[in-house]
C-alpha positions as CSV (number, residue, x, y, z in Angstrom):
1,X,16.4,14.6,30.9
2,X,12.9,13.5,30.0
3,X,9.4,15.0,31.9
4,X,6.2,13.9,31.7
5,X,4.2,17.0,29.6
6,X,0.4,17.4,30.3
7,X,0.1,20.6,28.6
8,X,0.1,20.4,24.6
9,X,1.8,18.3,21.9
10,X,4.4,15.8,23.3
11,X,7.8,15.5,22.2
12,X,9.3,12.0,22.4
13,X,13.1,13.8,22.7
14,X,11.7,15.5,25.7
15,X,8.7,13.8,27.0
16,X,7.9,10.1,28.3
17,X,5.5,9.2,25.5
18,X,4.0,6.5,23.7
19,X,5.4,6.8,20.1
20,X,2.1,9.3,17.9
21,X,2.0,7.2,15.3
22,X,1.9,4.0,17.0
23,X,-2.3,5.3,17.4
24,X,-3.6,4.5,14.5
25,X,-2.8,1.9,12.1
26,X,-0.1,3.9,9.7
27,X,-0.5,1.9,7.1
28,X,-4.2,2.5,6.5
29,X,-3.2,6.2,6.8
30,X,-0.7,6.2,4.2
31,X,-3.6,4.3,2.1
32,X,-5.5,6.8,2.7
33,X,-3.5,9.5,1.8
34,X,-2.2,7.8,-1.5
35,X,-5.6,7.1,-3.0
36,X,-6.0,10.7,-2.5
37,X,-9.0,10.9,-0.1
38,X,-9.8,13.6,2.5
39,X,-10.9,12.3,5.8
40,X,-11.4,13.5,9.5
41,X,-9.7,12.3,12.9
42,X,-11.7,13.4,15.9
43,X,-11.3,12.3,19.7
44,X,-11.6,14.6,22.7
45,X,-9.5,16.7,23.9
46,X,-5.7,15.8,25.5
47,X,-5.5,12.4,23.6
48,X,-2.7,13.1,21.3
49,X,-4.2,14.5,18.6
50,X,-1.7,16.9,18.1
51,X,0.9,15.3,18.6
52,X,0.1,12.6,16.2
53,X,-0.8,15.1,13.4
54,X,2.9,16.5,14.3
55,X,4.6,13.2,14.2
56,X,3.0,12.3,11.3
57,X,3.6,15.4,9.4
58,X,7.5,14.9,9.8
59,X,7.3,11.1,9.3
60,X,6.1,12.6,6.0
61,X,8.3,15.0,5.0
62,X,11.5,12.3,5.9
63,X,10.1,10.2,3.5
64,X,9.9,12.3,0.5
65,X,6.8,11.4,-1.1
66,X,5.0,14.3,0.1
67,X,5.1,18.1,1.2
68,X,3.3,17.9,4.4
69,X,2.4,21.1,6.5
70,X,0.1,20.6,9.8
71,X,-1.5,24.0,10.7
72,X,-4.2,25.2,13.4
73,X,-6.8,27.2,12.4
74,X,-8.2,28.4,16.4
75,X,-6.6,31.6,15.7
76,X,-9.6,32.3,13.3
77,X,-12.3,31.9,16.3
78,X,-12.3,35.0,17.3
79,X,-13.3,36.0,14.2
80,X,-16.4,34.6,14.3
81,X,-18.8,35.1,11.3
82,X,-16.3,37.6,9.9
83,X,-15.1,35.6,6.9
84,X,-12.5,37.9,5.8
85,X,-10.9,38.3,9.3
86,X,-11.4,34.8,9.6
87,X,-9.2,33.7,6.1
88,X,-6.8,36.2,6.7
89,X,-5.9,34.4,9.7
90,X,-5.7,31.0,8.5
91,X,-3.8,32.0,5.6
92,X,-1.1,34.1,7.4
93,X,-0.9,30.8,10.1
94,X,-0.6,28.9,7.2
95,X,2.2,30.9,5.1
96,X,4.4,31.2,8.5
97,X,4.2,27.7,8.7
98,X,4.9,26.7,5.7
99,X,8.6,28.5,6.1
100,X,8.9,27.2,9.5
101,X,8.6,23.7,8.9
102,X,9.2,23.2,5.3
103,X,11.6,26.0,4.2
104,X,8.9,27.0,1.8
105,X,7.8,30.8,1.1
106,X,5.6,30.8,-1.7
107,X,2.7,32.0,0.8
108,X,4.2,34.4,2.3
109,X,6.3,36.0,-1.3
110,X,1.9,36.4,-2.4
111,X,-0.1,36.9,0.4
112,X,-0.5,40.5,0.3
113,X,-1.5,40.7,-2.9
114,X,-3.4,37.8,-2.4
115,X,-5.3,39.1,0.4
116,X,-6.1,41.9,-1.8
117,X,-7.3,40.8,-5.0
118,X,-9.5,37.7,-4.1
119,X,-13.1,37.4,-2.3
120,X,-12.4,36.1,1.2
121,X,-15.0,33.5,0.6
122,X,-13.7,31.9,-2.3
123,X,-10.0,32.9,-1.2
124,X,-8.4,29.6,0.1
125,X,-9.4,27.7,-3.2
126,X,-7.0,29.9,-5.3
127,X,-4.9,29.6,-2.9
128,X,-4.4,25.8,-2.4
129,X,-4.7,25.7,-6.1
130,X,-1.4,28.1,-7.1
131,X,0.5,26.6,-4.0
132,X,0.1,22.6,-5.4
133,X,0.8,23.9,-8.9
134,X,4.0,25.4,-8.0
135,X,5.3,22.4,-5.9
136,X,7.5,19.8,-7.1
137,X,5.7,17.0,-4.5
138,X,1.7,16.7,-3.7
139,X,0.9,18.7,-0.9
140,X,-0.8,17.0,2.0
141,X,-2.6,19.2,4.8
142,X,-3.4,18.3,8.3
143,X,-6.2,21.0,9.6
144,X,-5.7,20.9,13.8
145,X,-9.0,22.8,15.3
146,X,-11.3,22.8,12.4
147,X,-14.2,22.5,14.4
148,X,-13.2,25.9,16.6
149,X,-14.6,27.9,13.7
150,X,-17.7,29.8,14.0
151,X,-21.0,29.8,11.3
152,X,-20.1,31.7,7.8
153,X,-16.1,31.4,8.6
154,X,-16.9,27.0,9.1
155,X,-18.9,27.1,6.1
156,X,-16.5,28.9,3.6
157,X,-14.0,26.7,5.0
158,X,-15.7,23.4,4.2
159,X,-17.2,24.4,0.9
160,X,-14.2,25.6,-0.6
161,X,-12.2,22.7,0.4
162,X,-15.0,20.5,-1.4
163,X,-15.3,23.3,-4.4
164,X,-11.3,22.2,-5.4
165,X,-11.7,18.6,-4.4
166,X,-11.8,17.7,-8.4
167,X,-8.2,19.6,-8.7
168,X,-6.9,17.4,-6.9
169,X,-3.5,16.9,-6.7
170,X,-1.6,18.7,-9.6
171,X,-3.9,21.9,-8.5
172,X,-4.8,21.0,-4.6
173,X,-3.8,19.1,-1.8
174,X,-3.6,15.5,-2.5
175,X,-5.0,15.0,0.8
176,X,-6.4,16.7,3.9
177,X,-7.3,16.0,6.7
178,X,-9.9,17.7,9.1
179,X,-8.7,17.4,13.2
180,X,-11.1,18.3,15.7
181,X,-13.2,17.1,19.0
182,X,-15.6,16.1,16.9
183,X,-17.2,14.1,13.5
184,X,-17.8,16.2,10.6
185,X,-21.0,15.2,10.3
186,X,-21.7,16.6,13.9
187,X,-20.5,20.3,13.0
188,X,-23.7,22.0,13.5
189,X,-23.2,25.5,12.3
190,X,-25.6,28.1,14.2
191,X,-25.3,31.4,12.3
192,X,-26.6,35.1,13.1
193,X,-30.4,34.7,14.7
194,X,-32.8,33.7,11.6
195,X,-30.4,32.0,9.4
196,X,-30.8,28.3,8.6
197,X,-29.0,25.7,10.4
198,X,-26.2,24.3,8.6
199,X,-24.5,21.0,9.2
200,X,-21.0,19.5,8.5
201,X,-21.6,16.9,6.5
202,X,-23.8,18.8,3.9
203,X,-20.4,21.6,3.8
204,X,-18.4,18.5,3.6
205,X,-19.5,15.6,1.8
206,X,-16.2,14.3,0.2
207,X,-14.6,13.3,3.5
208,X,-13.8,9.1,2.8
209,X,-13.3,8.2,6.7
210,X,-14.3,9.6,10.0
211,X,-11.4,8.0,12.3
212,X,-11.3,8.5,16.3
213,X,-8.3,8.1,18.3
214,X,-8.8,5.9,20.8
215,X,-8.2,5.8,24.5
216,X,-5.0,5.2,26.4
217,X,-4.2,1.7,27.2
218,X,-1.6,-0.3,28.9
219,X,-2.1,-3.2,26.4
């Protein structure tokens, strides 16, 4: 029997809900993600951005075109301006993902050793890199929370996503997109006392689209 859920992601097989991807316009998203861009979807909190990221992400993988993988990066908060603790934590999420939801264990077979052997700031780009090579579709990424991440762990975030933007796709994700209460451009990245403020949209200057979900309506 179906519920009405106020308390994360929806699932239309359990929950009254208006169909996810019914909220934006799909076909400018697919555009989107076939002409290869990266782009940010922002709205406030508990307006289905979850669960449109979710719906999306299988939509996705039914079709075929695509490996998609949505993953949340909050766990890395509490890392704070520690950037190894920080990657470590995205890229475990990641890897246990990836075999969740798409049967996939490249990640996990190499993340020790990667863990090991690569600079935490420069350790996602490698990464993304090996992961796209060794797939047999384009790899699309839908990063839930971005904006949850603190200073230094933000920055090397952004700037590595724009450092392998060029690779794209045979050697990194096709497409990405950035998920968060916010724009981009309005990630203002206060550091340790005495460090320069950084914004988003210097770290991240490739995005193509800033898109916000828009409110519930009846019509």
């Amino acid at each position: 029997m179906r519920f009405f859920n106020t308390a994360g992601p929806v699932n239309c097989r359990r929950h009254y809900c208006l169909p996810p991807l019914h909220r934006f316009d799909l076909d400018e998203i697919s555009m989107l993600i076939a002409q290869e861009k990266y782009f940010v979807i922002h709205a406030p909190r508990q307006t289905g951005k979850t669960s449109y990221l979710l719906a999306l992400m299988d939509y996705l993988n039914k079709e075929g075109q695509y490996k998609a993988l949505y993953f949340n990066v909050e766990a890395a908060q509490a890392a704070r301006e520690n950037v190894k603790s920080a990657m470590h934590a995205i890229l475990s999420e990641l890897a246990h993902r990836a075999k969740t939801f798409l049967n996939d264990t490249f990640l996990l077979d190499h993340m020790v050793e990667w863990k090991q052997h690569y600079d935490p700031n420069n350790l996602l780009n490698p990464v993304f890199s090996m992961w796209a090579e060794a797939s047999d579709k384009p790899l699309v990424l839908f990063i839930d929370e971005i904006d949850t991440l603190i200073g230094d762990s933000l920055i090397a975030v952004l700037r590595q996503l724009r450092a392998g933007y060029d690779k794209r796709p045979t050697a990194f994700p096709q497409s990405i997109i950035l998920c968060g209460v916010r724009d981009v451009r309005d990630y203002c990245m206060h550091t340790d006392e005495g460090k320069p403020l950084v914004t988003g949209g210097s770290a991240f200057n490739i995005k193509a689209e800033s898109l916000r979900l828009g409110n519930f309506s009846m019509f």
